[in-house]
C-alpha positions, 0 to 999 in steps of 0.5 A: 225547605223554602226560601223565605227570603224571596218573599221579602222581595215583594218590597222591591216590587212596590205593592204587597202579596197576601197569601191567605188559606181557609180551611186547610193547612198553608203550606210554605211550598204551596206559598212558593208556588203561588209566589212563582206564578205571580211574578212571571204574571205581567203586573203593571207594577206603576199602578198596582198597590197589593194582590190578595190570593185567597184559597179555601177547600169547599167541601170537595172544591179547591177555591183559588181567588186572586184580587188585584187592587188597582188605583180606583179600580181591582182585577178579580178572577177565581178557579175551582178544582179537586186540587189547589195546585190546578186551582191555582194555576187557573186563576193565573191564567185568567188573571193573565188573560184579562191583563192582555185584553185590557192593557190598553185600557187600563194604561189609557185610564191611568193617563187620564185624570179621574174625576170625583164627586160625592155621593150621599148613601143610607145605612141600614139596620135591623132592629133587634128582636127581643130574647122570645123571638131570638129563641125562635128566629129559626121558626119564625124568620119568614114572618118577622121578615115580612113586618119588621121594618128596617131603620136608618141609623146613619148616612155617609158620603162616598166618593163616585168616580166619573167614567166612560162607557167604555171604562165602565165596562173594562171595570165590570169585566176586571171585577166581576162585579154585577153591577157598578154606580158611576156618572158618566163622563161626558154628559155627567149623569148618573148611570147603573151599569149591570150585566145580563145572564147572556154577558152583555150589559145594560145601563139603567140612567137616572133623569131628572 
């Protein structure tokens, strides 16, 4: 029988573990040995504020994904496998490879004050179909795209955090993210950061 008590403990730690499973059983053993991994992982425990570990079974796949939710920023990896516990293990030894490369960073970014500012976005909506072409969405899907049009139903403020280069950069490797919006610190315009399929990144810059 597992200790459950030792999962309690993540209230010492400062920030919270949720450990979820998708499409199989979550065993408390298997919970223990993500939990055993996790804190022998080195965790900048002042800035971290929670750690989700997802794992599903994808048809043959095991699927560990672990994202670690920062102060203005995450650290996500994933690893894919024929059995969890392999999966598992992979994702920590990603996790723990990019905290060693990045640790500089991270900590410098902390120390400096981020700042914001306010950035207008639209939402967008499909109108719905009537019940005809509901019932024959399946068929149809590939014309209605091509003349239904889309509305705007609302529009909202986000806060836009001003970056670095470099930081954008750190950013987008923690992430794995595609792409990343962020005013640049320094001359204080907007830029598109995005990755190449080569793994290099190209910034898009808005002028004007």
């Amino acid at each position: 029988m597992v200790d459950k008590e030792k999962f309690a403990e993540e209230e010492a730690l400062g920030y919270n573990i949720y450990i979820i499973g998708k499409n199989f059983q979550l065993t408390d053993t298997m919970r223990a040995h993500v939990w055993d991994k996790l804190v022998k992982i080195e965790r900048f425990h002042n800035h971290i504020m929670d750690v989700h570990v997802t794992m599903e079974i994808q048809k043959v796949e095991h699927v560990c994904v672990i994202t670690c939710h920062f102060n203005h920023f995450k650290v996500k990896v994933e690893a894919r496998s024929t059995d969890m516990y392999a999966s598992i293990d992979r994702a920590m030894q990603k996790l723990q490879r990019l905290f060693r490369k990045w640790k500089g960073k991270i900590q410098d970014y902390h120390k400096r004050p981020v700042s914001m500012v306010d950035i207008t976005v639209n939402v967008h909506h499909r109108p719905p179909m009537d019940p005809t072409e509901e019932a024959n969405e399946d068929i149809e899907m590939e014309n209605l795209k091509n003349w239904m049009p889309h509305k705007i139903i609302a529009t909202e403020s986000q806060v836009l955090k001003s970056l670095l280069t470099d930081e954008a950069i750190m950013k987008m490797e923690l992430s794995g993210d595609p792409f990343m919006l962020f005013r640049d610190e320094v001359d204080k315009k907007l830029k598109l950061i995005y990755r190449h399929e080569d793994g290099h990144y190209g910034i898009i810059q808005a002028e004007g």
